[in-house]
C-alpha positions as CSV (number, residue, x, y, z in Angstrom):
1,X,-0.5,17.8,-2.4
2,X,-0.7,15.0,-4.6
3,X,1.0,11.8,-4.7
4,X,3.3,12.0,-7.3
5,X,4.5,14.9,-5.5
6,X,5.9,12.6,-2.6
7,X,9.6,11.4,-3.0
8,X,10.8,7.4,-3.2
9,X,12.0,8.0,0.5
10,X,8.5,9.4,1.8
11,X,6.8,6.9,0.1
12,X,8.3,4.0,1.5
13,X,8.2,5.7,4.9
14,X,4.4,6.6,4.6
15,X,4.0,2.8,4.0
16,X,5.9,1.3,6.3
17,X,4.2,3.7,8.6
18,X,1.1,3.1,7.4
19,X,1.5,-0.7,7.6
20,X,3.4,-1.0,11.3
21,X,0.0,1.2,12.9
22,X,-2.5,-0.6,11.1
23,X,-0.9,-3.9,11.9
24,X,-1.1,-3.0,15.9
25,X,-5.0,-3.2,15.8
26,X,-5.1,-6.5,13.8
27,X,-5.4,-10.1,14.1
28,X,-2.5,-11.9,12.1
29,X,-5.2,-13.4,9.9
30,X,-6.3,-9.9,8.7
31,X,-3.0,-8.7,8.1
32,X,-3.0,-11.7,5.9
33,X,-6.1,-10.8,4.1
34,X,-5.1,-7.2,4.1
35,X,-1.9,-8.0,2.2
36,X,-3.3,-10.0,-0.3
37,X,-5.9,-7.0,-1.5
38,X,-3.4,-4.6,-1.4
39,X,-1.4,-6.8,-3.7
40,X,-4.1,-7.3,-5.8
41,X,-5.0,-3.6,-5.8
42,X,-1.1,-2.7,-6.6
43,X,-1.2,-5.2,-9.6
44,X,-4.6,-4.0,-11.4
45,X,-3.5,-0.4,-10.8
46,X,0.0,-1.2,-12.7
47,X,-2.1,-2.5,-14.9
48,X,-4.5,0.4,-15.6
49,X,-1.6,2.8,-15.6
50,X,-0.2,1.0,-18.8
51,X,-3.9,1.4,-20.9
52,X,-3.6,5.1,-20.3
């Protein structure tokens, strides 16, 4: 299954999902730093997409 196959509902579930387990095990300041790289990684891969 690939990603694209997922639909905007899933998606937002899987990350929500996704964010609430990995935020149980973590320390506010590494949510913090967590959130910041994933932004980063969501804005060079928008970027990336729109050279291809």
């Amino acid at each position: 299954m690939c990603i694209s196959d997922f639909s905007n509902c899933e998606l937002v579930t899987l990350a929500t999902s996704l964010a609430i387990a990995m935020s149980n095990q973590l320390s506010n300041e590494d949510i913090a730093v967590l959130s910041a790289f994933f932004t980063a990684l969501g804005d060079n891969l928008a970027i990336l997409s729109l050279e291809n």
